[in-house]
C-alpha positions in Angstrom: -5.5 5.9 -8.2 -3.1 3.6 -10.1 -4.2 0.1 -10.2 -2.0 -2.8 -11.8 -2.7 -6.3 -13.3 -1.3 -9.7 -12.4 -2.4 -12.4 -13.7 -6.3 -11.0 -13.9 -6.1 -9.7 -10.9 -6.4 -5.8 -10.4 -4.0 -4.7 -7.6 -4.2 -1.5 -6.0 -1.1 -0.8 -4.2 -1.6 2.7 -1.6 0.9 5.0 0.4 -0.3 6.6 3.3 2.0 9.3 5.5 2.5 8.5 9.2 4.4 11.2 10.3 7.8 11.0 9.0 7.2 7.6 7.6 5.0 6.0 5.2 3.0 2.9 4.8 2.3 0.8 2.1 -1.0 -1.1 1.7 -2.3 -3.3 -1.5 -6.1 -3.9 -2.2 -6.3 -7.0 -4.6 -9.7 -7.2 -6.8 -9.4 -11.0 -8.2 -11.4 -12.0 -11.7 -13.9 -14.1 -9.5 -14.8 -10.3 -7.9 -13.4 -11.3 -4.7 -11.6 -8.4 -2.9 -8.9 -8.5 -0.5 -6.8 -5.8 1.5 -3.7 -6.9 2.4 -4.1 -3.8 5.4 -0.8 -2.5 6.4 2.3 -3.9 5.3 5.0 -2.2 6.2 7.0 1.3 7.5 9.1 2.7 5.1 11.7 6.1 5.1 10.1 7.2 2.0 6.6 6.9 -0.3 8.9 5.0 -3.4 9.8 2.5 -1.6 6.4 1.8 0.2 5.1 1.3 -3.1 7.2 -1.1 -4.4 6.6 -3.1 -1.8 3.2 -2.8 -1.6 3.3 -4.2 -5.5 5.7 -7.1 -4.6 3.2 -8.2 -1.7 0.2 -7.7 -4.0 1.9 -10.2 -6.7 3.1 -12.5 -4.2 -0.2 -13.0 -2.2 -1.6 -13.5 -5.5 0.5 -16.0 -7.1 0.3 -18.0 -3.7 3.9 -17.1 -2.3 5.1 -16.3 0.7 4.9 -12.1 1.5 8.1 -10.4 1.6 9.3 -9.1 4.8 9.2 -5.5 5.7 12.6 -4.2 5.5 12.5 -3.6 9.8 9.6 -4.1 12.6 9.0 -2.3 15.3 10.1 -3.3 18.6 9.5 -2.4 22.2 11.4 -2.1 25.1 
């Protein structure tokens, strides 16, 4: 378990496999001891790149910014 701080906030950014995909998640843990899961954020084609993504979301919900996008969303047809 790696968990990161931002601003006194403990982030825990996750990758979980999904077939041949993964997905990135973020738990936040803020100083008050209010928790947060962000849930699923996004497919991506590999686990690096879930993560990083997962840490940019983390930072950005916590500094009150809008989330990045997901680099594509599924559609149906």
């Amino acid at each position: 378990m790696i968990v990161f701080y931002h601003h006194g906030a403990a982030i825990q950014p996750s990758v979980i496999r999904v077939g041949n995909t993964f997905i990135a998640r973020a738990s936040i843990l803020e100083e008050d001891g209010e928790a947060t899961s962000l849930g699923n954020l996004g497919q991506f084609a590999n686990r690096d790149g879930a993560f990083q993504f997962a840490v940019r979301c983390a930072t950005a919900f916590i500094d009150g910014e809008s989330m990045p996008a997901p680099p594509f969303t599924a559609t149906t047809q």
